[in-house]
N, C-alpha and C positions, 0 to 999 in steps of 0.2 A: 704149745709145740711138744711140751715132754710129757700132757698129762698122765699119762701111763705109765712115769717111771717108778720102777720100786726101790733102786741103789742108785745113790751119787757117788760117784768116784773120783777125788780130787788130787790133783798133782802136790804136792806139798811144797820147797820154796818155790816163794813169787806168787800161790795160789791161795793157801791160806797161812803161810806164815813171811815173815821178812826178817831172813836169817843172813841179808847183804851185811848188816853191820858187822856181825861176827867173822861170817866169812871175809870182808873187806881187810879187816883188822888181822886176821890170823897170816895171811900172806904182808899185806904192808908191815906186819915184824918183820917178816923175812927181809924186806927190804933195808930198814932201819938198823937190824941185825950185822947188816952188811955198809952200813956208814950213808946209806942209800938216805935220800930226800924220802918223806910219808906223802903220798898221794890220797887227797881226798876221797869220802866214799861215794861220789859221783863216779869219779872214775871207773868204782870196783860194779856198783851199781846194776848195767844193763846185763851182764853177764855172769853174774851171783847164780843162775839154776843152772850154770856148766859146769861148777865146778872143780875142780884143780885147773881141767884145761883152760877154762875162761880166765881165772884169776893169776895163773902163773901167767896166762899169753898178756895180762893186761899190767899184770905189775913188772914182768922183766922180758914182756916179747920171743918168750920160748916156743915153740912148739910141740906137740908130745913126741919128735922125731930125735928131738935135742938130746946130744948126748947127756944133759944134766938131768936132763925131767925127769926120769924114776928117784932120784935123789932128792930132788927140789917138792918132786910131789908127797913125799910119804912125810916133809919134815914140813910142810902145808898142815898135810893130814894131822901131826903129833900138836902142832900150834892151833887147829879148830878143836881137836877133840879136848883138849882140855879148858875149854871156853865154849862150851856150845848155847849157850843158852842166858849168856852175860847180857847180850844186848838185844836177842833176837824177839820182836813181839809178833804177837798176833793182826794179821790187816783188819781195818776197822770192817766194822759189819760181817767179818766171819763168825762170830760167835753166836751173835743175833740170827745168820741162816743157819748153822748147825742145830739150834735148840729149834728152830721153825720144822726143819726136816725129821727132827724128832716127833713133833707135836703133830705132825702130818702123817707121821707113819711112812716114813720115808727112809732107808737106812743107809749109810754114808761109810767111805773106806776112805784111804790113800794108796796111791801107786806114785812112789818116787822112783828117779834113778840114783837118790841119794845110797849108798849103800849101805848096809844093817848095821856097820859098826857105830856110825854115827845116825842111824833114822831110830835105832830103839830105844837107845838112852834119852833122845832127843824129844821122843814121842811119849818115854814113860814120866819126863821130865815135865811138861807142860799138861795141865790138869784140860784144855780143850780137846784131848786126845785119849781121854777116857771112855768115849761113849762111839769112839771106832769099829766099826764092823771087822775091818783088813788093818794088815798094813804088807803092803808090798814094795820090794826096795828093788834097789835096783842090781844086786846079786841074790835075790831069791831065787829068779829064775835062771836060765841058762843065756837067757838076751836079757837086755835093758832097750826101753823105749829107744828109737821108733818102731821095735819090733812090737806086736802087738799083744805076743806072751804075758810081760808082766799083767794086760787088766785082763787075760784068758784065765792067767791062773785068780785074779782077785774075783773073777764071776765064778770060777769055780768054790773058791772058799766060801761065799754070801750064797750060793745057790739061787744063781738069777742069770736069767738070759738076755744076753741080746738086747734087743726090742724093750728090755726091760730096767735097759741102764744106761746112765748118762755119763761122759768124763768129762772130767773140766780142767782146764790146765793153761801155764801162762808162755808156752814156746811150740814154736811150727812143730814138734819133735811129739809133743802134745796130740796135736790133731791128730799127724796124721798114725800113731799107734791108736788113736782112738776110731778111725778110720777104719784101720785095716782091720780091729776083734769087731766091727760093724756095730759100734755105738752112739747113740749121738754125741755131738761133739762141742762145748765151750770152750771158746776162747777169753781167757781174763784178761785183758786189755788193761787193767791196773797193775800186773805185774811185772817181771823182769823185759821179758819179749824177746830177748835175745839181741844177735846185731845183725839178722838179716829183715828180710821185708815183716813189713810190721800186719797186724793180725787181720787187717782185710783179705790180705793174700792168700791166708794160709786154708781157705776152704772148709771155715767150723760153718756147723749149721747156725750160731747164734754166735755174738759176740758180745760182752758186760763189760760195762763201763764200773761196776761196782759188784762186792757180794749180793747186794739186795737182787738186782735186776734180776738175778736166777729166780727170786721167788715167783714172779711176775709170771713163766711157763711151765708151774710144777702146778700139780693138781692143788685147791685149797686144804 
């Protein structure tokens, strides 16, 4: 299906890494902080790649409309960043298709909506993210996904077109930015997913049950 691809470009949490426990834990202080019960990291779980808004709506039902939420959110933000990387691993079989897409001649970025304060230290921290083409966050550009900016400007940086590149990512927000810069399009179905319809719906061209099943439509 991709045999012609020359760049993979992957969503970062939920796609190749599982940074729910961190994030879980940085917001359930907030709670415990406050004399609050700890909710398990089930709870934090499906909604770990939204970010303040997912985990503040999950751990104290706020919305970003709320008069607390710029308060609530930046003392999130002070409790991940100084923990980023305690509990956060690698999903299995990402590593094994990174050095494949290596061996293949195939060259690989990230496009998060995570933002640069926490994607670079994050990314310089973890030694699987040495052999990155990009990294594109989610205040690089002037949009954040589901605009389709942030992977315009990661084809810009890798000089590859189009037709010539894949995204892969684990939320509807995912496709459809990968959609709209017209690239093809993975859905990770082992990652977060979000909390609306689940990945049949969201219109990728392929859908993985695992890191491997990519190798299966990339040239050998």
């Amino acid at each position: 299906m991709f045999k012609n691809a020359e760049v993979v470009l992957f969503d970062l949490d939920g796609t190749l890494i599982d940074s729910a426990p961190d994030l879980g834990a940085a917001v359930d202080k907030m709670r415990t902080d406050r004399g609050m019960s700890s909710l398990p990291l089930d709870h934090y779980r499906p909604m770990a790649g939204a970010g303040a808004r997912g985990m503040l709506g999950l751990a104290f039902g706020i919305k970003p409309d709320h008069a607390d939420f710029p308060a609530m959110r930046e003392e999130f933000f002070r409790n991940y960043e100084s923990d980023l990387t305690a509990r956060t691993t690698v999903f299995d079989g990402v590593a094994d298709l990174l050095q494949q897409l290596t061996v293949r001649g195939i060259r690989w970025g990230v496009v998060t909506n995570k933002a640069e304060r926490f994607s670079i230290p994050l990314t310089k921290a973890m030694p699987l993210f040495h052999s990155a083409g990009t990294l594109v966050c989610g205040d690089t550009t002037p949009h954040a996904k589901p605009h389709p900016e942030p992977l315009l400007e990661a084809m810009r940086r890798m000089r590859v077109e189009a037709p010539q590149c894949i995204y892969v990512g684990d939320d509807e927000r995912d496709i459809v930015a990968g959609r709209a810069a017209n690239v093809g399009t993975v859905a990770a179905a082992y990652g977060y997913l979000g909390s609306g319809e689940g990945p049949a719906a969201w219109g990728a061209d392929l859908t993985i049950s695992t890191p491997a099943d990519l190798l299966k439509v990339l040239r050998p």
